[in-house]
C-alpha positions as a Markdown table, in Angstrom:
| # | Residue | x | y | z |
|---|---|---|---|---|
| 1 | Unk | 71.1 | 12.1 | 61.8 |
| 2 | Unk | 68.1 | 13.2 | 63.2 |
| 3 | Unk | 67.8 | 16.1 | 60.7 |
| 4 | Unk | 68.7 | 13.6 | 57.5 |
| 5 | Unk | 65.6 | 11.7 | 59.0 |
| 6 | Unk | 63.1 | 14.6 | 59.0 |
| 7 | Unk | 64.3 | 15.4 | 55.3 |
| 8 | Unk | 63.2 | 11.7 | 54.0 |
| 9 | Unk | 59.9 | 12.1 | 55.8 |
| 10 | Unk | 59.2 | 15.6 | 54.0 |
| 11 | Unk | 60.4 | 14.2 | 50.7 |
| 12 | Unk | 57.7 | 11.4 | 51.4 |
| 13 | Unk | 55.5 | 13.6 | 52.0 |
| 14 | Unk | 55.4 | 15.7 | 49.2 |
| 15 | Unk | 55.4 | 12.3 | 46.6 |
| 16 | Unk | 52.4 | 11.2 | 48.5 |
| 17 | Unk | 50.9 | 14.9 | 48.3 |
| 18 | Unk | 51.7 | 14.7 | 44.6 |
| 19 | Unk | 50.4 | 11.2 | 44.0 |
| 20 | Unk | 47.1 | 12.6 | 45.2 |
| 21 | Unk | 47.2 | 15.4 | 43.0 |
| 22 | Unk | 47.4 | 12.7 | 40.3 |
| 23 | Unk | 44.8 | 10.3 | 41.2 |
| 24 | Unk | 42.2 | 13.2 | 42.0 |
| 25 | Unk | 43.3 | 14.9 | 38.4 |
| 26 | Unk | 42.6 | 11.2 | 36.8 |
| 27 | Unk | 39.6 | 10.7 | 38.2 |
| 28 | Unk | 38.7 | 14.1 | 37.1 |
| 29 | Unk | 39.7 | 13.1 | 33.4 |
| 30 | Unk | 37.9 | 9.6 | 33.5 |
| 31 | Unk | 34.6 | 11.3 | 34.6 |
| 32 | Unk | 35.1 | 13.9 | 31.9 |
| 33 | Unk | 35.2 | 11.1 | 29.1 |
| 34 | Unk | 32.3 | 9.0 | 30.9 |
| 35 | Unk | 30.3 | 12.2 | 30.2 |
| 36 | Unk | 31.3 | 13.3 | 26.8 |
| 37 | Unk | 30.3 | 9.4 | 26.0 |
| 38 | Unk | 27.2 | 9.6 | 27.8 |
| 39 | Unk | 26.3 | 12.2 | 25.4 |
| 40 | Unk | 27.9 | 10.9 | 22.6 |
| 41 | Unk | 25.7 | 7.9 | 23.4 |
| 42 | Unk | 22.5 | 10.2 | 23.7 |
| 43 | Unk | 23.3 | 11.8 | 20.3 |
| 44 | Unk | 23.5 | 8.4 | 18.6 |
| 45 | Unk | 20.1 | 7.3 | 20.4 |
| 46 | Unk | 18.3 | 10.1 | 19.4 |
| 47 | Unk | 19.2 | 9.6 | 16.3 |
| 48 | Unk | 18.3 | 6.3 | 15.7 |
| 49 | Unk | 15.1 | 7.1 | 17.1 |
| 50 | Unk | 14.5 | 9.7 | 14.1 |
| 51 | Unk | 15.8 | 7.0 | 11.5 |
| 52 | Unk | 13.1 | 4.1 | 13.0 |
| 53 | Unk | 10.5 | 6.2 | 13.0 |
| 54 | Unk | 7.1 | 4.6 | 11.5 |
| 55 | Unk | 6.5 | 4.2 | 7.9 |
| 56 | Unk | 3.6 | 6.1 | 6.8 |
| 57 | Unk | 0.5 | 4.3 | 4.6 |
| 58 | Unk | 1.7 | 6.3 | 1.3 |
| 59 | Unk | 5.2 | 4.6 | 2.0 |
| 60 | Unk | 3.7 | 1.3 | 3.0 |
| 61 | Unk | 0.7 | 1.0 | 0.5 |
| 62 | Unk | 3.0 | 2.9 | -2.4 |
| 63 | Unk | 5.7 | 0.6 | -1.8 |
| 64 | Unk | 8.5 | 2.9 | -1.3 |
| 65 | Unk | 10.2 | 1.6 | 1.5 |
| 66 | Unk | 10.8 | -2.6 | 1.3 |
| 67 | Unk | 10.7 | -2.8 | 5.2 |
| 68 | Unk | 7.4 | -1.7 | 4.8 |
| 69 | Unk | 6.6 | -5.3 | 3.6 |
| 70 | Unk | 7.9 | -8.5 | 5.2 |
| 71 | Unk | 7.9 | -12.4 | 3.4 |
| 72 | Unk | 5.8 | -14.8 | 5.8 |
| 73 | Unk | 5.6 | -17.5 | 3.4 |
| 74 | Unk | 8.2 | -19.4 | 1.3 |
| 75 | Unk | 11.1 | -16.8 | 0.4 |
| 76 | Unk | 11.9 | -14.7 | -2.1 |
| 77 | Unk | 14.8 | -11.7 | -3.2 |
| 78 | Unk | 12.4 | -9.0 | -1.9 |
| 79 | Unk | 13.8 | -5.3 | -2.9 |
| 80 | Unk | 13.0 | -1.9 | -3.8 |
| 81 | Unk | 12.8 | -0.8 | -8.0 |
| 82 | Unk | 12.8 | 2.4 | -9.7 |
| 83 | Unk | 10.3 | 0.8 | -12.3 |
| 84 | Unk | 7.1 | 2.1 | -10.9 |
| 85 | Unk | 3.9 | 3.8 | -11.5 |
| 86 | Unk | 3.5 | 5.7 | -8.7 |
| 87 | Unk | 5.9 | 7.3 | -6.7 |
| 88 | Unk | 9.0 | 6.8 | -6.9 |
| 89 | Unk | 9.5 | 3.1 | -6.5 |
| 90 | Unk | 7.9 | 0.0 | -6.6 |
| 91 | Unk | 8.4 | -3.4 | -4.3 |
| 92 | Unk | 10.5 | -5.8 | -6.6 |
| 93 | Unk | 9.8 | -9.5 | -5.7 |
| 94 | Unk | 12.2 | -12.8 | -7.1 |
| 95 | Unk | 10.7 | -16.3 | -6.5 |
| 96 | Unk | 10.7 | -19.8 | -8.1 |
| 97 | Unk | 7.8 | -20.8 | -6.1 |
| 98 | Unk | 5.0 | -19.2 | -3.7 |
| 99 | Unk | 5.3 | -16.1 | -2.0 |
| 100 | Unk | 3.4 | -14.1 | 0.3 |
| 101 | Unk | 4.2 | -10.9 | 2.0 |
| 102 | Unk | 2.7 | -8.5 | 4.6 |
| 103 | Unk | 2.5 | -5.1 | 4.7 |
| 104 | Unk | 3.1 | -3.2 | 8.1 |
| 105 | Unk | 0.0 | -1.4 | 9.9 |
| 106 | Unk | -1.6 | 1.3 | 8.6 |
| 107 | Unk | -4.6 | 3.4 | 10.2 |
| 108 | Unk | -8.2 | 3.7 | 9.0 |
| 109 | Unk | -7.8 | 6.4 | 6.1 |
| 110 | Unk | -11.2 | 8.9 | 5.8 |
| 111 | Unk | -12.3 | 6.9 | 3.2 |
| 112 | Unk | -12.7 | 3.6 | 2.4 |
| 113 | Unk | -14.6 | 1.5 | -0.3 |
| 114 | Unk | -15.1 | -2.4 | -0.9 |
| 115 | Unk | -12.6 | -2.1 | -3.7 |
| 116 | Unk | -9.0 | -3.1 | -3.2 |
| 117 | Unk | -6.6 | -2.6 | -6.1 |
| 118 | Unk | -2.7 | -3.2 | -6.7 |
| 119 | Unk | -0.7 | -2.9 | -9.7 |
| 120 | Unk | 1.3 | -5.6 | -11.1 |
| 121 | Unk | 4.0 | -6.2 | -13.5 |
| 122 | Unk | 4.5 | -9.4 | -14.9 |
| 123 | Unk | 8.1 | -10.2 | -16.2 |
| 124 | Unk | 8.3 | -10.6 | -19.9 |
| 125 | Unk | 9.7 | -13.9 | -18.9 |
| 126 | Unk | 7.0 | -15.2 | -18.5 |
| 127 | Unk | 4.1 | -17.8 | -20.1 |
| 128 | Unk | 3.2 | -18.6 | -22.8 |
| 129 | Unk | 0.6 | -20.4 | -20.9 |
| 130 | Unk | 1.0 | -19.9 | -17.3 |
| 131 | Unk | 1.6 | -16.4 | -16.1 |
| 132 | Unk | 1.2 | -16.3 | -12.5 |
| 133 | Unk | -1.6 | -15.4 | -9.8 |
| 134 | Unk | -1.6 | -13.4 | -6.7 |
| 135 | Unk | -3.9 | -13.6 | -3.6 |
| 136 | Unk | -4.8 | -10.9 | -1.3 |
| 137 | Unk | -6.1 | -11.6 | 2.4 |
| 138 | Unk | -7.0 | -9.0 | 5.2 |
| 139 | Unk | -6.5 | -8.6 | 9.1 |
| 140 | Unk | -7.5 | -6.4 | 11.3 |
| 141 | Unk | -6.7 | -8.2 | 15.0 |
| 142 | Unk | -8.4 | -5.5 | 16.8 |
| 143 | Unk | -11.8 | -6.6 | 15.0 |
| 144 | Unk | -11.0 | -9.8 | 15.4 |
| 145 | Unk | -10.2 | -10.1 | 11.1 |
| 146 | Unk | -7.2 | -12.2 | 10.7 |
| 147 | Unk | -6.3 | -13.6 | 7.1 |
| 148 | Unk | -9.6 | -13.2 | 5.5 |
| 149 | Unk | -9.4 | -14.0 | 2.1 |
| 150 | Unk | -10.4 | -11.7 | -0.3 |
| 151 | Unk | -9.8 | -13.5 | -3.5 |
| 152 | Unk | -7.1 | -14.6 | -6.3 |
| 153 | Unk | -6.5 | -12.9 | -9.6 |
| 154 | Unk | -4.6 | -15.2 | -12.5 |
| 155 | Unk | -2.5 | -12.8 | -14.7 |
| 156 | Unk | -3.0 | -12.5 | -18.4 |
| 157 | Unk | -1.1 | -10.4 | -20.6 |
| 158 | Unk | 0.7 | -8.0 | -21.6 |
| 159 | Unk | 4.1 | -8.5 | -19.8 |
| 160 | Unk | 6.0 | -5.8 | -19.0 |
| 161 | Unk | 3.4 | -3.2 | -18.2 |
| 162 | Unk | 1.6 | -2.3 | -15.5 |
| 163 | Unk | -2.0 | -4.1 | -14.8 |
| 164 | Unk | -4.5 | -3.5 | -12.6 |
| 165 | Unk | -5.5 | -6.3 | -10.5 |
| 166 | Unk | -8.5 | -5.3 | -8.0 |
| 167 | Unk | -10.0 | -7.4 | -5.3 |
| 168 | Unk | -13.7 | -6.8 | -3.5 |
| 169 | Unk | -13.7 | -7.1 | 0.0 |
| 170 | Unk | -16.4 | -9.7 | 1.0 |
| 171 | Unk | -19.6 | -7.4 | 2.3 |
| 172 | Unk | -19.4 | -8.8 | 5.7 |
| 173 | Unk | -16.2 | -7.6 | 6.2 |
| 174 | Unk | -16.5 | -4.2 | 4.6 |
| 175 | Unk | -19.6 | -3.1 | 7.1 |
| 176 | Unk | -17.0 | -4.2 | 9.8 |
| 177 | Unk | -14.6 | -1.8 | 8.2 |
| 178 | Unk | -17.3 | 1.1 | 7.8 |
| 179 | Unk | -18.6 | 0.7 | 11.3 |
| 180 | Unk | -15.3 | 0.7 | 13.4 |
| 181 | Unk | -12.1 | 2.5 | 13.7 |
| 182 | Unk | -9.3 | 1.2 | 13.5 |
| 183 | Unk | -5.4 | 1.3 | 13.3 |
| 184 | Unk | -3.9 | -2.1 | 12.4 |
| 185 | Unk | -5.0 | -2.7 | 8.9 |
| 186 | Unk | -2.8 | -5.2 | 7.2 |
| 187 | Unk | -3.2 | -6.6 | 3.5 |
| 188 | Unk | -1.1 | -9.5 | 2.6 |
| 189 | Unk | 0.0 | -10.6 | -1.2 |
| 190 | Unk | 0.1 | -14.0 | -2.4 |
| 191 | Unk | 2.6 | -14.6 | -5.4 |
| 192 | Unk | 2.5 | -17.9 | -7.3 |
| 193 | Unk | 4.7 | -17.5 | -10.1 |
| 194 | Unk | 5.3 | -19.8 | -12.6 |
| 195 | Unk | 7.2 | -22.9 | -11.7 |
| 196 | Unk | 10.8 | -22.3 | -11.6 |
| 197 | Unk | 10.8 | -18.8 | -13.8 |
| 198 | Unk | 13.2 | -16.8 | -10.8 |
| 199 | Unk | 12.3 | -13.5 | -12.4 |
| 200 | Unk | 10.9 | -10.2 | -11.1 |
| 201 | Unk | 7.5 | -9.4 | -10.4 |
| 202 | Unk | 6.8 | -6.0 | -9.5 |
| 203 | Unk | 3.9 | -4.4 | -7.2 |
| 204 | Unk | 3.3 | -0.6 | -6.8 |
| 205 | Unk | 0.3 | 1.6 | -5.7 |
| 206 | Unk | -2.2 | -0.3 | -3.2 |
| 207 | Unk | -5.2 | 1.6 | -3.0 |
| 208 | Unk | -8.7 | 1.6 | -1.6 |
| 209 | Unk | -10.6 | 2.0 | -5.1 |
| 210 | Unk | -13.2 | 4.5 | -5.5 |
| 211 | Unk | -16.6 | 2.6 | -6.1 |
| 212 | Unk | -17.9 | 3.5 | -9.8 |
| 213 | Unk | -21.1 | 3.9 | -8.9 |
| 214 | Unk | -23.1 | 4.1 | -4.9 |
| 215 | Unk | -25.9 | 1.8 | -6.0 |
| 216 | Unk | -26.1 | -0.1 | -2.9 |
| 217 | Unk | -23.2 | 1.0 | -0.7 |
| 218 | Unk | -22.8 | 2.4 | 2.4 |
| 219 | Unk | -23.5 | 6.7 | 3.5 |
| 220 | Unk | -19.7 | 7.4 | 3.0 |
| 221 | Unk | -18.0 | 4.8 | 0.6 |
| 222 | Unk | -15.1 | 6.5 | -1.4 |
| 223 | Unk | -16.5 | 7.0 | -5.3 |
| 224 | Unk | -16.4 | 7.9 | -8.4 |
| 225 | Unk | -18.6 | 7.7 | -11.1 |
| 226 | Unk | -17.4 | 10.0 | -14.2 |
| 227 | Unk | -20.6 | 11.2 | -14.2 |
| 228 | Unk | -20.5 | 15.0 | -15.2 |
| 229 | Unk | -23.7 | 16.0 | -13.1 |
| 230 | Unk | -22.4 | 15.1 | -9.6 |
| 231 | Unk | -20.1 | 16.4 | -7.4 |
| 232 | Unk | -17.9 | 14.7 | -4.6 |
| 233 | Unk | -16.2 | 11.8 | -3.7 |
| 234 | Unk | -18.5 | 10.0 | -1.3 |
| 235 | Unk | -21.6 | 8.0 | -1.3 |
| 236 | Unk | -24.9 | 9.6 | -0.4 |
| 237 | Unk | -28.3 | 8.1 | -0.6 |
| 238 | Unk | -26.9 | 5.5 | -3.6 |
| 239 | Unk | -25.4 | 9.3 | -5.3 |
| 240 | Unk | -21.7 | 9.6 | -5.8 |
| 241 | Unk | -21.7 | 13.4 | -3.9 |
| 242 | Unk | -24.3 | 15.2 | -4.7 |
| 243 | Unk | -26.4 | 16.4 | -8.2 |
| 244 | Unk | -25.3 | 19.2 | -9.4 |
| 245 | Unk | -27.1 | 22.0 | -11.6 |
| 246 | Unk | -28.0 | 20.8 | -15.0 |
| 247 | Unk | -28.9 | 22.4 | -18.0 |
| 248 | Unk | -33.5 | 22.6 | -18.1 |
| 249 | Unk | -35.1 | 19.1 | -19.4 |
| 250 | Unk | -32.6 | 17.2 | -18.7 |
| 251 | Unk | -31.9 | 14.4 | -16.0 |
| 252 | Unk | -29.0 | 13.5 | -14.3 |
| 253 | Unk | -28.2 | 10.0 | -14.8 |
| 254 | Unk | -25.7 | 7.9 | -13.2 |
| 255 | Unk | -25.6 | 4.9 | -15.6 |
| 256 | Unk | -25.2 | 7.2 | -18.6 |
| 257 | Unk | -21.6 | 7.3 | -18.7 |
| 258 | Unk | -21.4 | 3.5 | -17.7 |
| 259 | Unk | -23.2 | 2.5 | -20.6 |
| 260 | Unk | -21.1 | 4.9 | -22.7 |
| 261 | Unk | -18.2 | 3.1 | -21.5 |
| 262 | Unk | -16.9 | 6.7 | -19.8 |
| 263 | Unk | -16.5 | 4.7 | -16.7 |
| 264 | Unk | -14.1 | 2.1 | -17.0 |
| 265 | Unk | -13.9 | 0.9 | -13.6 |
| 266 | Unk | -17.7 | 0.1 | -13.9 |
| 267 | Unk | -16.8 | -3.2 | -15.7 |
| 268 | Unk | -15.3 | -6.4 | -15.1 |
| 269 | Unk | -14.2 | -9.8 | -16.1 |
| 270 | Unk | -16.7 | -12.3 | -15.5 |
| 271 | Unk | -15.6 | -15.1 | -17.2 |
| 272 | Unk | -12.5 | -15.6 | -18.1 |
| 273 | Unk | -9.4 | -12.7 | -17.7 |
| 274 | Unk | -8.6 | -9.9 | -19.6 |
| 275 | Unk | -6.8 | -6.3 | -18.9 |
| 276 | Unk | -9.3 | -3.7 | -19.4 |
| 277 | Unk | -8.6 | -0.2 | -20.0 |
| 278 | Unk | -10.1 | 3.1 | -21.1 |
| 279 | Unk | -9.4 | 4.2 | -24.7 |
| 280 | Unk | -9.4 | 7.3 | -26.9 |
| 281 | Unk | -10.8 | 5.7 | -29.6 |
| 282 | Unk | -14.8 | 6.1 | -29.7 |
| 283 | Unk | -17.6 | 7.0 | -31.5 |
| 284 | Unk | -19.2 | 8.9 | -28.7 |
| 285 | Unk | -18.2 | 10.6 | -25.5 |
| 286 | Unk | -14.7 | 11.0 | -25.4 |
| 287 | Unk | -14.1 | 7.1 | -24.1 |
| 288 | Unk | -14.3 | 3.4 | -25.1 |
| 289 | Unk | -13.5 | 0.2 | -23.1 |
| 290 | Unk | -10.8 | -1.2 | -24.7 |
| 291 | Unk | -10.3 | -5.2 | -23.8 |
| 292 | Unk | -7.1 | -7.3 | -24.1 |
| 293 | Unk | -7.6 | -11.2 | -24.0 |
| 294 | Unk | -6.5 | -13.9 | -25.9 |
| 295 | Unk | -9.3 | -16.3 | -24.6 |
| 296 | Unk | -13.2 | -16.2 | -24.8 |
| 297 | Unk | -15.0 | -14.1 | -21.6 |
| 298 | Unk | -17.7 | -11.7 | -21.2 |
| 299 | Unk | -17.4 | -8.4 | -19.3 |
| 300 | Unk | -20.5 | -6.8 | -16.7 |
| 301 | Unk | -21.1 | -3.3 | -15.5 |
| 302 | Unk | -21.6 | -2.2 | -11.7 |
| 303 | Unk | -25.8 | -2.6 | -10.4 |
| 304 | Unk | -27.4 | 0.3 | -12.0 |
| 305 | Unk | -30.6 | 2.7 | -10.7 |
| 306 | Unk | -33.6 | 3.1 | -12.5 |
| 307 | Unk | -32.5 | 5.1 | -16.0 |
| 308 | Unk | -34.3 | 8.4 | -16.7 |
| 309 | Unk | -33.9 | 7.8 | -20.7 |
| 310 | Unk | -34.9 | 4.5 | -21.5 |
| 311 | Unk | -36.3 | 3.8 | -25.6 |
| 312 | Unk | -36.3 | 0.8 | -28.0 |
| 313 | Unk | -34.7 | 1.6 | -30.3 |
């Protein structure tokens, strides 16, 4: 009896033994998964942190990436296009009624200029009479520059091309610019199509513009100003760069290829609208300003300097 007793107890003993085994081999086994999903966890962290990482200016201000760009006002079918003239894409916008959008934050580039220019395509949709505007405003919080307008552009034709639009930065905001650094620069786009026309505008290639001639401008404004006897891209004592060698007797003068209409950027629309581009069709030089408006308006060239060759003829 006594024996048949002790037998149970061992046989106990060993299940309980056993059942510990168990437990400690589980526990073993749970921790073992808790790890592998710890790092499993870690992996996918690390890569989502490569995947969010922060657009750069050429993606932003090229329009590459849509998330780059975010609606603030009204909405819109905002997507990416593989029309473009820059890049590889452009930002695609679909509205019946005003839009505005605002680009993410991009650093002080090395240099800047008063000019702001974007490039638009207007849907063929459009018109006859009405084909759209857009407005451009400005912030920089850290200076204390939020929404400063810069101005509005109505388009004019063609359709279904890529325009120019470009804005000046009012001079009391561009020596803030000049004089500070900074690393939240945000430009926002107004679109006001046409009432009810629900088709795609494009926009592609946001750029500080160089200035087309330094008459005026700050030591350091971004420039160019086709002029064949200077060298450089920035402003210096009202020079784009600097003069370079020139042939004996002559004179280097920066509002020769203005007047030739070598410099296209040097003119704009001052009444009225128009699309102005350069041509290969000329008389002299290897330019002419070609002018595409189907209304009266008058063009004007940048401030010029004193001109070496002046006669009356």
């Amino acid at each position: 009896m006594f024996k048949s007793l002790d037998r149970c107890q061992a046989h106990r003993e060993v299940l309980f033994t056993r059942g510990l085994r168990v437990a400690a081999l589980a526990a073993l086994l749970v921790g073992a998964l808790a790890g592998c999903s710890q790092q499993v966890a870690d992996d996918e962290e690390e890569t989502l942190g490569v995947s969010s990482e922060a657009l750069t200016m050429a993606q932003i201000w090229g329009f590459e990436d849509p998330s780059g760009w975010t609606i603030t006002t009204g909405s819109a079918n905002k997507q990416s296009s593989t029309i473009h003239d820059e890049g590889a894409l452009s930002l695609q916008l679909t509205a019946s009624s005003f839009v505005a959008v605002r680009g993410a934050s991009v650093a002080k580039p090395s240099a800047i200029s008063p000019l702001l220019a974007v490039d638009v395509m207007i849907p063929t949709q459009a018109g006859p009479y009405y084909l759209g505007a857009v407005q451009m405003t400005l912030s920089v919080p850290s200076l204390n520059i939020n929404s400063q307008w810069i101005n509005q552009k109505e388009l004019s034709v063609p359709t279904g091309v890529w325009q120019r639009l470009t804005f000046q930065i009012p001079a009391n905001i561009y020596s803030q610019l000049t004089a500070s650094s900074f690393n939240d620069l945000q430009i926002s786009l107004g679109l006001n199509p046409p009432s009810g026309l629900n088709q795609p505008f494009r926009f592609d290639n946001l750029r500080f513009l160089p200035a087309p001639s330094c008459v005026g401008q700050t030591n350091g404004t971004l420039c160019d100003d086709s002029v064949a006897c200077t060298t450089g891209t920035s402003c210096n004592g009202g020079v784009c760069g600097s003069v370079t060698t020139v042939p004996p007797g002559s004179a280097c003068d920066v509002g020769d290829d203005v007047l030739g209409f070598e410099n296209f950027p040097a003119w704009q629309a001052t009444t009225g609208s128009a699309a102005l581009a350069p041509s290969s069709i000329h008389v002299q030089g290897v330019r002419s300003l070609q002018i595409n408006t189907p209304f009266f308006m008058t063009v004007a060239s940048v401030p010029l300097s004193t001109l070496h060759k002046v006669s009356g003829s």
